[in-house]
C-alpha positions in Angstrom: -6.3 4.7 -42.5 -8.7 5.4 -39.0 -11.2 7.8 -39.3 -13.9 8.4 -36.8 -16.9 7.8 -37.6 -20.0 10.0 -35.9 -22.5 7.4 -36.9 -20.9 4.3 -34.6 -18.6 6.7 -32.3 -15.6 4.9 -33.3 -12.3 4.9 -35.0 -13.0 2.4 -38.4 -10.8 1.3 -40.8 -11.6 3.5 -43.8 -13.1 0.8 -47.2 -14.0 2.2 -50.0 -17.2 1.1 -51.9 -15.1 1.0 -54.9 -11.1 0.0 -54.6 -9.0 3.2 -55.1 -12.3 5.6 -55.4 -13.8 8.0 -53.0 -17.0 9.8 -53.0 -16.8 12.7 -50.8 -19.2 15.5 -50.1 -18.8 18.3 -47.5 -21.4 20.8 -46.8 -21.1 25.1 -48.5 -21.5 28.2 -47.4 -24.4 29.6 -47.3 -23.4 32.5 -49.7 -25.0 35.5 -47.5 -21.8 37.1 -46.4 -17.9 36.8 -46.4 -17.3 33.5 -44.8 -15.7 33.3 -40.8 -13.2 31.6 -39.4 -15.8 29.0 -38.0 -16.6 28.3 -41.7 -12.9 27.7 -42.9 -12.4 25.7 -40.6 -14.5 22.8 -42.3 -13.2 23.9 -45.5 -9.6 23.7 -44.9 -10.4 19.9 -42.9 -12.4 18.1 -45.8 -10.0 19.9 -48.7 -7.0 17.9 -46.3 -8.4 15.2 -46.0 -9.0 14.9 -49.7 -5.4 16.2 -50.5 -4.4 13.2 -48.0 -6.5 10.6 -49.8 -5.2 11.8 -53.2 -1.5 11.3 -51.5 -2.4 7.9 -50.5 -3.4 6.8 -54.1 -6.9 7.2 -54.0 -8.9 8.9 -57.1 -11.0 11.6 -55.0 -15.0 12.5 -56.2 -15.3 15.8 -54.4 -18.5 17.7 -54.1 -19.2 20.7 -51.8 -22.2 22.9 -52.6 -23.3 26.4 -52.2 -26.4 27.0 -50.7 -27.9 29.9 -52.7 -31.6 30.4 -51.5 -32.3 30.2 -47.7 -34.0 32.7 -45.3 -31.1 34.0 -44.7 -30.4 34.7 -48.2 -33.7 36.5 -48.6 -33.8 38.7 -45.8 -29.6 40.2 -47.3 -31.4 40.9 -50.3 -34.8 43.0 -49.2 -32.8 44.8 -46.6 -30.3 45.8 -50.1 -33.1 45.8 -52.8 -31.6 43.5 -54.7 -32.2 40.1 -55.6 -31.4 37.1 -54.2 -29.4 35.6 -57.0 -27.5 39.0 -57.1 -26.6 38.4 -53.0 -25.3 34.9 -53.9 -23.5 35.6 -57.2 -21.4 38.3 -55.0 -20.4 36.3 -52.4 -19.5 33.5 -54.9 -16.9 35.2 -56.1 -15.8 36.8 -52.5 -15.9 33.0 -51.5 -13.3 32.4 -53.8 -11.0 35.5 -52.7 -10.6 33.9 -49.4 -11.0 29.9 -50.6 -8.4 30.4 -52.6 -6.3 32.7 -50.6 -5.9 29.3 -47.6 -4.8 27.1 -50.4 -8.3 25.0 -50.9 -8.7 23.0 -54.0 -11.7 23.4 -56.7 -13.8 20.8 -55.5 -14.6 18.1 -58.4 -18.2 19.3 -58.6 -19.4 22.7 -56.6 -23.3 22.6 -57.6 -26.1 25.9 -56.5 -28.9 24.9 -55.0 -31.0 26.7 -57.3 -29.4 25.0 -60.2 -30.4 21.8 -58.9 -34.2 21.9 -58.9 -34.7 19.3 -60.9 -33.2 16.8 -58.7 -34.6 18.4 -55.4 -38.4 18.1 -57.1 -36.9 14.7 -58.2 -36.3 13.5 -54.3 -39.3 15.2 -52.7 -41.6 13.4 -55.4 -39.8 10.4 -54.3 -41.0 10.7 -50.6 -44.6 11.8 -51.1 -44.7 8.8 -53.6 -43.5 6.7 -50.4 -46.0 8.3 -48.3 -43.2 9.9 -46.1 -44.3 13.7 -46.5 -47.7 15.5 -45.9 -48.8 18.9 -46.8 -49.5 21.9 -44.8 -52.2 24.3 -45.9 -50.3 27.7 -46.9 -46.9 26.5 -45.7 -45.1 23.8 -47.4 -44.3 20.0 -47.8 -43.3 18.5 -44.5 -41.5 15.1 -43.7 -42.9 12.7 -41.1 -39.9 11.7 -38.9 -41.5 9.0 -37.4 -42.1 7.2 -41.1 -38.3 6.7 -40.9 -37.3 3.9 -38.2 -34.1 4.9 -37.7 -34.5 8.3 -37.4 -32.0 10.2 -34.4 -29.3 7.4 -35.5 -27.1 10.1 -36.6 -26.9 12.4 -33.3 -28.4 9.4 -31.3 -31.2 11.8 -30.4 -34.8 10.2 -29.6 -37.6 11.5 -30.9 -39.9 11.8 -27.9 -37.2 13.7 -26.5 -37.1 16.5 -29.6 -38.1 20.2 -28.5 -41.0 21.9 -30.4 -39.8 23.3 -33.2 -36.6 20.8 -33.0 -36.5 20.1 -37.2 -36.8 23.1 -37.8 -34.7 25.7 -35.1 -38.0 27.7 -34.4 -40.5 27.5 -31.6 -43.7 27.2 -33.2 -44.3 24.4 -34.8 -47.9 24.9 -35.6 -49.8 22.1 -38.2 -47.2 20.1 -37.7 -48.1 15.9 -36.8 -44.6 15.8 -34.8 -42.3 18.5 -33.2 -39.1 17.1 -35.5 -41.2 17.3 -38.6 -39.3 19.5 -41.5 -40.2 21.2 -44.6 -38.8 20.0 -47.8 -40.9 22.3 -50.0 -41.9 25.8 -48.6 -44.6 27.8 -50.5 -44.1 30.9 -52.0 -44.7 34.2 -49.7 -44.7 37.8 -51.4 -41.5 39.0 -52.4 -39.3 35.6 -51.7 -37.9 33.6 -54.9 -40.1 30.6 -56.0 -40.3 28.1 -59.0 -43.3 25.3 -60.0 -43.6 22.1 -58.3 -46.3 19.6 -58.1 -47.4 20.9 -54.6 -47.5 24.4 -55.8 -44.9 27.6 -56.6 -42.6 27.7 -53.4 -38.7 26.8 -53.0 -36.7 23.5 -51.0 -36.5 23.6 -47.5 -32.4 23.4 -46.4 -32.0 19.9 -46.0 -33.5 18.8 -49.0 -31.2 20.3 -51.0 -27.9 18.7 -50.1 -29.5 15.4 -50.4 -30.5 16.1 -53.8 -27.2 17.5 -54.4 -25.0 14.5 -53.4 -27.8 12.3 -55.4 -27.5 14.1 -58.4 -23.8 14.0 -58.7 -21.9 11.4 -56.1 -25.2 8.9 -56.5 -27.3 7.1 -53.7 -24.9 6.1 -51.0 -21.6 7.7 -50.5 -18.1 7.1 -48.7 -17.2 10.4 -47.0 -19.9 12.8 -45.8 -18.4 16.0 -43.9 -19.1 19.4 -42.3 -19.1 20.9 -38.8 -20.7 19.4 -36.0 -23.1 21.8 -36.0 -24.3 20.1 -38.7 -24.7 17.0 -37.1 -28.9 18.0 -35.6 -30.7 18.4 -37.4 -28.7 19.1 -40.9 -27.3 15.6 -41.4 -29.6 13.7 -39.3 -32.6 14.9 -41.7 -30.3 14.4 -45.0 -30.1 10.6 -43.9 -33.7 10.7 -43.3 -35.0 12.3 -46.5 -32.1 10.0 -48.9 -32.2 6.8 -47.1 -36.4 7.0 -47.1 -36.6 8.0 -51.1 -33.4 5.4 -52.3 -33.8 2.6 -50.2 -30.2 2.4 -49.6 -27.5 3.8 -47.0 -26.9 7.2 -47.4 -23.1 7.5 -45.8 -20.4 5.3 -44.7 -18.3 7.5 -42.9 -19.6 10.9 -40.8 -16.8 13.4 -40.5 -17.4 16.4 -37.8 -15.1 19.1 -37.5 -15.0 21.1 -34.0 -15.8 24.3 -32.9 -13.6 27.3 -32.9 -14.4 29.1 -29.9 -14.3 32.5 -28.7 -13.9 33.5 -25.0 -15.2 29.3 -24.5 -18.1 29.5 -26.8 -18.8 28.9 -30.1 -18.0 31.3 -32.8 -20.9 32.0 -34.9 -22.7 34.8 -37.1 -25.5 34.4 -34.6 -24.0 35.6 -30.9 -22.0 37.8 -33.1 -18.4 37.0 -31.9 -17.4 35.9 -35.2 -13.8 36.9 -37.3 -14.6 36.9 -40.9 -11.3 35.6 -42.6 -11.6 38.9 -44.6 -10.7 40.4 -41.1 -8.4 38.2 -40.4 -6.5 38.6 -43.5 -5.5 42.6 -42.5 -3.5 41.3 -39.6 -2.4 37.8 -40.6 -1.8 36.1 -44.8 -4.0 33.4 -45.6 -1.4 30.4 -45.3 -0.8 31.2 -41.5 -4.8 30.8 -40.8 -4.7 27.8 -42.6 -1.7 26.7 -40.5 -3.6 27.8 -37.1 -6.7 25.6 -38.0 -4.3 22.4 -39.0 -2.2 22.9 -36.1 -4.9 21.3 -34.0 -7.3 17.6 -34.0 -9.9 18.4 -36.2 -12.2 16.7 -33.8 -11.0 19.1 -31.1 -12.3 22.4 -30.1 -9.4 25.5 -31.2 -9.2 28.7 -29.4 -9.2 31.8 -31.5 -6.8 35.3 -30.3 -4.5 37.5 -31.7 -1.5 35.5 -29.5 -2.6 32.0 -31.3 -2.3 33.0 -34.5 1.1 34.8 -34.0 2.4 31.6 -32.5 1.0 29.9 -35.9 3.0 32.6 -38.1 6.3 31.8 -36.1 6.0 28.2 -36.6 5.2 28.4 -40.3 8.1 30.9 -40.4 10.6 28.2 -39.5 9.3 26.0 -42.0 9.4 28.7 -44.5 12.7 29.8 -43.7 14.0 26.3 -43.9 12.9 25.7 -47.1 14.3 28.8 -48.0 17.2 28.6 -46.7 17.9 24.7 -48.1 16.8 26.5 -51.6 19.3 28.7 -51.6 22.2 26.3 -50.6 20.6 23.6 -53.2 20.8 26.4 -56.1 24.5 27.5 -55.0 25.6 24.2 -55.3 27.1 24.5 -52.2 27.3 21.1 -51.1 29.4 20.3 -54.4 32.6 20.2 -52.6 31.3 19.5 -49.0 33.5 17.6 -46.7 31.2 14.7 -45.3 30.5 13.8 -42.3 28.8 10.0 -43.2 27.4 10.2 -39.7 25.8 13.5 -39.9 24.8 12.3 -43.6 23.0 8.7 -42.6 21.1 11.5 -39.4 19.7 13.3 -42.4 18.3 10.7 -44.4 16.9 8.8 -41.4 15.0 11.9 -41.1 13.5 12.1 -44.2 12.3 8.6 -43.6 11.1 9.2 -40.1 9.3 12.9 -41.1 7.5 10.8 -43.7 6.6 7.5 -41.7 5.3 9.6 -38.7 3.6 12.2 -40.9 1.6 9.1 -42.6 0.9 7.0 -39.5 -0.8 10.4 -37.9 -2.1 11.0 -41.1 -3.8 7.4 -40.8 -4.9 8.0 -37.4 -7.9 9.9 -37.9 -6.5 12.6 -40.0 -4.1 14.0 -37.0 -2.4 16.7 -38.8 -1.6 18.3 -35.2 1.3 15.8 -34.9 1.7 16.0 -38.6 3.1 19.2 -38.6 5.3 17.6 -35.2 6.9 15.4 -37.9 7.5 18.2 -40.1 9.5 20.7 -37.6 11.0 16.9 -36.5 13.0 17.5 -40.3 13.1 21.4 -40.4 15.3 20.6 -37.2 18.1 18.0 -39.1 17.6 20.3 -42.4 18.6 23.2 -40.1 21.6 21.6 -38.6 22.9 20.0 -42.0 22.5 23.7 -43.8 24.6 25.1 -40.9 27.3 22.7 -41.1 27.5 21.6 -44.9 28.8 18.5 -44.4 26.1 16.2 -45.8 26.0 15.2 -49.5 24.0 17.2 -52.4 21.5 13.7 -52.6 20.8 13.6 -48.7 20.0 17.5 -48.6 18.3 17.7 -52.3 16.0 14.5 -50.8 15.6 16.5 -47.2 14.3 19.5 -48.7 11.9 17.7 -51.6 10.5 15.3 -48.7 9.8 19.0 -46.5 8.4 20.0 -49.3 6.5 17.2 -49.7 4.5 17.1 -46.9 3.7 20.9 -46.5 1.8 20.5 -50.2 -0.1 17.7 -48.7 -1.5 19.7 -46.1 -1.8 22.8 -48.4 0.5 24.7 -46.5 2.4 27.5 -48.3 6.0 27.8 -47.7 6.6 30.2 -50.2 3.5 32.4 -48.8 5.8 35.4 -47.4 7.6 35.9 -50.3 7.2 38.0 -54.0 7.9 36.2 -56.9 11.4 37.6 -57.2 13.4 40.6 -56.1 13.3 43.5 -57.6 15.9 43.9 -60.3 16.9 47.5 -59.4 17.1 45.4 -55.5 19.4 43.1 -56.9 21.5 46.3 -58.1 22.2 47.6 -54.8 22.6 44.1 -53.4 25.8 43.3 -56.3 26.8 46.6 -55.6 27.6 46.7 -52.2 29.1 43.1 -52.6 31.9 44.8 -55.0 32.1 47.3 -52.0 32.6 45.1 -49.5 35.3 43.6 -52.2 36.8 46.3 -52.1 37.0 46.9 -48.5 34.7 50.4 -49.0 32.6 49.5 -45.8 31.1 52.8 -45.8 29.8 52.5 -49.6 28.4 48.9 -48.7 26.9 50.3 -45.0 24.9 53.0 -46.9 23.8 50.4 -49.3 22.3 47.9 -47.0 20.3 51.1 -45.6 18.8 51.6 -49.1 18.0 47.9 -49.4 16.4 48.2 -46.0 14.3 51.2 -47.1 13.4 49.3 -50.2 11.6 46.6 -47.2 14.3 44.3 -48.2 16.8 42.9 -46.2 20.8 40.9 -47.0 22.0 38.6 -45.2 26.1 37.7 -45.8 26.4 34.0 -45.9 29.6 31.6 -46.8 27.4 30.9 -50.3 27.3 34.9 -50.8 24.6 37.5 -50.6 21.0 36.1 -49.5 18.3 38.8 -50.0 14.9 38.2 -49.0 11.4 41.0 -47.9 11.4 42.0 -44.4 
């Protein structure tokens, strides 16, 4: 397996510190507010990739945090009265709802922020006792970037070049030795949250607290570290700074960035407030076709959100869906059983299967191109579609077409059962074997009036050579 690495700005052969094993961490919400389409994006990328790697035999160490006490965080909960830990056990649980709703695994470890003070003291006492931090009167613990050598490495960004303010996303950067310097300790100021430190009551600065995270539970240096490439300045470059200064070791092997999803050509993002939360989303589309409309492009290349998108997404999952449906229902009729077959049409179908899956895994390999994964996959709905409309393959090439479709939709998380209950309605299933005795019968006018109640019901039948099929409009 390719992946790209941000560090080098190359494709590299993906090694493992440890045959068969894979550390991984990708950065968490910051639990403020439901989470936007922007956000999932990462989400849905890093928990493929690591459904990938588990596919391709590796034993996966996932972490992704939540970030639980920020400004952001603090300023939610004085404008509600509440407190901070209420804002961040809320949206928690509303993180969840919509997490789980696109399919995304339980990371192996999904640590707070303010459940891991220990290990952030931990690493900020390791700096100061390396003589990377200082301390500013009244403000915090800040990091000298220009104690670390290699600092801008990440986002290739000098430091005589860094903007006032640059470490930190504000324009004053008053005390401060260097414009780039960040805090990795912030004093306490009335009404914020604050526990004891050596330096005095305060909370960890942002970066500080992934660093400690991935210390505390992957270890010093890691395989995989993901997020959005947003991230990339100064997020991940100051991570690298902070655990690479305090362990003495690399921090990262491989940088993953995700793209933007844009709106109108910029951005989208809670700050120039053009942003979709996936809550809204969810009204007009289900989860498993937003997760198909974030794979169905690179994750390395910017995706256009609109209403017109996403319906193209749901009519491409569709096929799929109805596919697999569709082969279900053949598969559970037995109606291959006494199938005249066509040996050419059955040697088409099983070269499929093996094409779908050696394409799907060689643009799987190449950098984690699920775009023309999902090519691969519509490259089998195709054959499944012609086989299920002609019945003449055998029940072994058409059982091993639908398990291998089935196959690769689970490792990309996608859904194929997403538009459907968990069974009809018995009192459906009434109407439906009553108007087949109708129709037995000849009594088209009984059986007409009974497809109109199924219809009301938001059902629909569909008369097949294999019988009734029923299935929700």
């Amino acid at each position: 397996m390719k992946l790209f690495n941000t560090m080098t700005r190359y494709k590299e052969d993906f090694k493992t510190m440890v045959p068969g094993h894979v550390k991984m961490y990708a950065c968490g919400p910051t639990v403020y507010n439901y989470f936007h389409l922007g956000n999932a994006r990462p989400f849905v990328t890093f928990d493929t990739l690591r459904r990938y790697l588990e596919y391709s035999g590796y034993e996966v160490e996932f972490c992704q945090n939540f970030t639980d006490i920020d400004d952001k965080m603090i300023k939610r909960a004085n404008e509600e009265g509440v407190t901070v830990e209420e804002i961040a056990d809320r949206y928690i649980k509303e993180y969840y709802v919509d997490a789980d709703g696109l399919n995304v695994k339980r990371p192996t470890y999904q640590p707070r922020a303010t459940k891991s003070m220990d290990a952030i003291i931990g690493l900020v006492q390791a700096l100061t006792d390396k003589g990377y931090t200082y301390v500013i009167e009244g403000d915090g613990v800040y990091y000298d970037v220009t104690k670390f050598k290699d600092y801008g490495k990440l986002s290739h960004y000098k430091l005589e070049d860094l903007v006032a303010g640059g470490g930190e996303r504000k324009a004053s950067y008053e005390g401060k030795k260097n414009p780039g310097d960040f805090a990795v300790w912030k004093f306490k100021k009335e009404g914020e949250p604050f526990w004891p430190s050596p330096w005095g009551e305060g909370r960890p600065g942002w970066h500080i607290e992934c660093s400690a995270m991935i210390k505390q539970y992957l270890g010093d240096t890691i395989d995989i570290h993901g997020g959005g490439q947003d991230l990339i300045f100064p997020h991940h470059e100051n991570e690298i700074a902070q655990s690479e200064a305090a362990n003495g070791c690399s921090f990262a092997n491989y940088w993953v960035h995700n793209a933007f999803v844009n709106v109108d050509g910029e951005k989208m993002s809670k700050s120039l407030n053009n942003f979709f939360t996936i809550r809204d989303i969810v009204e007009h589309f289900p989860y498993a076709v937003i997760r198909f409309f974030i794979l169905s492009g690179h994750y390395r290349m910017p995706i256009n959100f609109s209403d017109t998108l996403l319906q193209a997404a749901q009519n491409g999952l569709d096929r799929i869906a109805t596919c697999a449906e569709n082969a279900k229902f053949i598969i559970d009729k037995n109606s291959l059983s006494a199938a005249t077959i066509d040996d050419t049409a059955d040697k088409a179908l099983l070269d499929a299967v093996s094409a779908s899956h050696d394409g799907f895994v060689q643009h799987m390999d190449d950098d984690l191109n699920t775009a023309d994964a999902i090519t691969d996959i519509f490259n089998l709905v195709k054959e499944i579609n012609v086989a299920a409309s002609k019945l003449n393959v055998s029940s072994d090439a058409f059982v091993k077409a639908y398990e291998m479709l089935n196959e690769l939709s689970d490792v990309l998380g996608i859904d194929l059962k997403y538009a459907s209950d968990t069974g009809i309605p018995d009192e459906v299933m009434q109407l439906v074997n009553e108007r087949a005795e109708a129709k037995k019968a000849k009594d088209f006018a009984t059986a007409d009036a009974l497809r109109n109640k199924i219809t009301e019901m938001g059902y629909q039948v569909k008369d097949t050579a294999n019988g009734p099929q029923v299935s929700k409009i």
